[in-house]
N, C-alpha and C positions, 0 to 999 in steps of 0.2 A: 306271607301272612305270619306274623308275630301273635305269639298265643302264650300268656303266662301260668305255667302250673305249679303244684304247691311238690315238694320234696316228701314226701310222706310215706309211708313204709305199707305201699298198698301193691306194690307186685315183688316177689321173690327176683330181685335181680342175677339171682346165681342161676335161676330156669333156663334151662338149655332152650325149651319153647316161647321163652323172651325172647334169646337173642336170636332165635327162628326169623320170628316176626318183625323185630329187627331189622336183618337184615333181607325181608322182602317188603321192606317199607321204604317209602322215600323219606327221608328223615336227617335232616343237615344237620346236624349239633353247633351247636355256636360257645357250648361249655365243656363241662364233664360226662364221662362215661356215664356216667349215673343219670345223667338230662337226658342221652340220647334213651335211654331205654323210656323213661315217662315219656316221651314224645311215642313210646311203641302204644303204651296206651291210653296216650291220648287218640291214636289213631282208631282203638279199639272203641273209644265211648263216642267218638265220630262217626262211628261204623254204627252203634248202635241209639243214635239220634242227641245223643249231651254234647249242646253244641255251646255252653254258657262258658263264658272266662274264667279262668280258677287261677285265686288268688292267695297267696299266703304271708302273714304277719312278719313272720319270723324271716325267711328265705323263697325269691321265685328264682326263677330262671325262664331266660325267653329262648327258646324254641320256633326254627324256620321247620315247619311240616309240611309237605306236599302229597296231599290225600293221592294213596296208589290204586282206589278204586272206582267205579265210573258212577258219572250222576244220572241219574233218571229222574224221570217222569212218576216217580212210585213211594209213596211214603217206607220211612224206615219199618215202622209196625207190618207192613203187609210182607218186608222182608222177611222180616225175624218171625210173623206167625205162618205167614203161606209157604205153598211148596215150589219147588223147581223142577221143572223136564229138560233132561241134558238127555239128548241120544246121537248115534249116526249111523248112517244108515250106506251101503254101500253097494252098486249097481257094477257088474263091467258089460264094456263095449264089446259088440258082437265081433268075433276074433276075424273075420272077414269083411268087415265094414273098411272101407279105405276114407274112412274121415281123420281130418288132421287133426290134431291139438288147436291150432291158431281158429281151423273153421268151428270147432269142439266151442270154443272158448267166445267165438261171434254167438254161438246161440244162447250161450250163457249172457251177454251182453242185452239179446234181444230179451229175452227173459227179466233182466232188470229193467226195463224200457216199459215192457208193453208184457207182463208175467198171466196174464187171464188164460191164457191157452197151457200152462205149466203147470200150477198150485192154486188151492181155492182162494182164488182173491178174483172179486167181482168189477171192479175197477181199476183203473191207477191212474196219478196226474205226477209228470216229471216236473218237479218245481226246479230243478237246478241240474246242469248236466256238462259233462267236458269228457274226455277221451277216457281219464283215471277215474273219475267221479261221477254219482249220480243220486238227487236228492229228487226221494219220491212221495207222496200220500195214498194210500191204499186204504181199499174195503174190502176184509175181508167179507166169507160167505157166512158166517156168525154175525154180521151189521160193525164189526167192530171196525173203526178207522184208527189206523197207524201211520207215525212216518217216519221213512227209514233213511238211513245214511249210509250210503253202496261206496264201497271202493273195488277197482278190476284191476286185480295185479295178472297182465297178461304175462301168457299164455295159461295161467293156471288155476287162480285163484278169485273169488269173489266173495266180500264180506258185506254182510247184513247190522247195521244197528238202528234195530227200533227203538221210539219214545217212552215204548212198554216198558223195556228193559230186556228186550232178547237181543240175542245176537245168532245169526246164521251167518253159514260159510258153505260155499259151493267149492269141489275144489275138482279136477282134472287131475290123474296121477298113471303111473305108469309101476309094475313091477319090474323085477330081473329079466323077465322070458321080452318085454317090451308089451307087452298085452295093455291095455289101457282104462282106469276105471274111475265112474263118476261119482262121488263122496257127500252126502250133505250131513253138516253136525247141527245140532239144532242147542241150544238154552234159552231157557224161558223159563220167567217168574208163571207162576200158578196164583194169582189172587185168591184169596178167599178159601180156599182149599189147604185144610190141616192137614202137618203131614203122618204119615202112616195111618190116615183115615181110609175109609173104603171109598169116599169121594174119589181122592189122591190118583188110590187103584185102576178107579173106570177110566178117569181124565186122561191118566198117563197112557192107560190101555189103548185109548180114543186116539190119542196123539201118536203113540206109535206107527198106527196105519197110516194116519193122516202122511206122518215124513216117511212112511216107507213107499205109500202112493206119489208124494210129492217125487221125488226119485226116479221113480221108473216113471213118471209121466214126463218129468223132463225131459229123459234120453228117449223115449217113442217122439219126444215133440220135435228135437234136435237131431234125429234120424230121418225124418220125414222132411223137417227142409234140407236135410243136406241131399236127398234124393229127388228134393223138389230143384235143387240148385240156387237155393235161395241164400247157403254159406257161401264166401269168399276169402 
C-alpha cells in the first residue's frame, strides 16, 4: 500500500522512542532515513484512526507501511477511550495424576470443539475445523455472540482470537522438577468502561474470577475424562 506523506517537522527525529517504534514497526522505506521515521508516525495516526492521504506541495515521499497491529471488529474511539483486561492465571496438575501432555492437550482440543462443560459459554457452532485449526461462534452466558479463530499448536499450546478483539491462550507447561501446569492469559478490550474508573475496578474484579474459575474448571473437566478414559 503506497501512502504519500508531507516531510514536515512534526516528530523529533533524534527521539530514541522514534526509532523504538521504529523499529517495532513493519516499515519498508523506499527513500531516506528521514521517510522511514514518518512512516513511524504514520503508523501512529493509523493506530489512532487518521486514515486520510497526506499530501505536500513542496516535497512527498511514498512509503510501503505494513500496519504491525491487528484488525478488529471495534472502532478506534472505543480503543483509545475504553479499558483492557490482561491477566493469567496458573493451575498445576496434581503431582500424582499420570495424564500425558498429548492426552493434556486432547482435552484442550475437546474444549475448543464443544467448550460448554469448561468456561461460561452457552453454546458453540464449529464453522470451520482441520487438525491445526478451528473456526467457531459462541454464546457466551452474558447473551454476547463471538467468533473466534483457534489454532492447536500441539502438544502445548492453544490460541484464542475473537471478533471482539481478545485474544486467549491456553497453554500446558512443565517446570525443572518435571511437575506439569495449565496456564490461561486472557486480553480483552473493556468497551465502554473508563479507565481508572470504579466501573474499570468491579469489571476487572468480575473477570478476575471469572479466568481464575475458567482454569481450574478446565483441569477438574480434563481430569475427569481422563479418568473417565475418554483421552487418548
Amino acid at each position: 500500500m503506497g501512502i504519500y506523506c508531507p516531510l514536515r517537522s512534526v516528530l523529533d527525529f533524534k527521539n530514541p522512542q522514534v526509532w523504538a517504534l521504529m523499529k517495532r514497526s513493519a516499515v519498508v522505506p523506499q527513500t531516506s532515513r528521514r521517510t522511514v521515521a514518518f512512516g513511524c508516525f504514520r503508523i501512529m495516526l493509523m493506530k489512532i484512526g487518521v486514515h486520510n492521504q497526506c499530501t505536500d506541495s513542496n516535497r512527498s515521499h511514498r512509503l510501503l507501511l505494513i500496519p504491525s497491529y491487528p484488525t478488529v471488529n471495534t472502532s478506534h474511539s472505543d480503543y483509545i477511550m475504553s479499558s483492557f483486561f490482561s491477566y493469567a492465571y496458573t493451575v498445576p496438575f496434581p503431582k500424582d495424576s499420570k495424564i500425558s501432555r498429548a492426552q493434556a492437550f486432547e482435552a484442550l482440543r475437546h474444549k475448543a470443539r464443544a467448550p460448554m462443560d469448561f468456561v461460561p459459554i452457552t453454546s458453540c457452532e464449529v464453522l470451520e475445523e482441520n487438525p491445526k485449526y478451528i473456526k467457531r461462534k459462541v454464546a457466551l452466558k452474558n447473551g454476547q455472540t463471538m467468533t473466534e479463530d483457534i489454532d492447536l499448536y500441539a502438544p502445548s499450546l492453544v490460541t484464542f482470537k475473537g471478533d471482539s478483539g481478545s485474544f486467549i491462550t491456553n497453554l500446558i507447561s512443565e517446570n525443572a522438577e518435571g511437575e506439569r501446569f495449565l496456564t490461561f492469559t486472557f486480553f480483552m478490550p473493556l468497551p465502554g468502561i473508563e479507565p481508572a474508573s470504579d466501573a474499570e475496578v468491579e469489571k476487572k474484579k468480575e473477570m478476575h474470577e471469572m479466568s481464575k474459575g475458567a482454569v481450574t474448571q478446565t483441569l477438574k473437566v480434563t481430569l475427569k475424562m481422563f479418568e473417565e478414559g475418554k483421552l487418548h
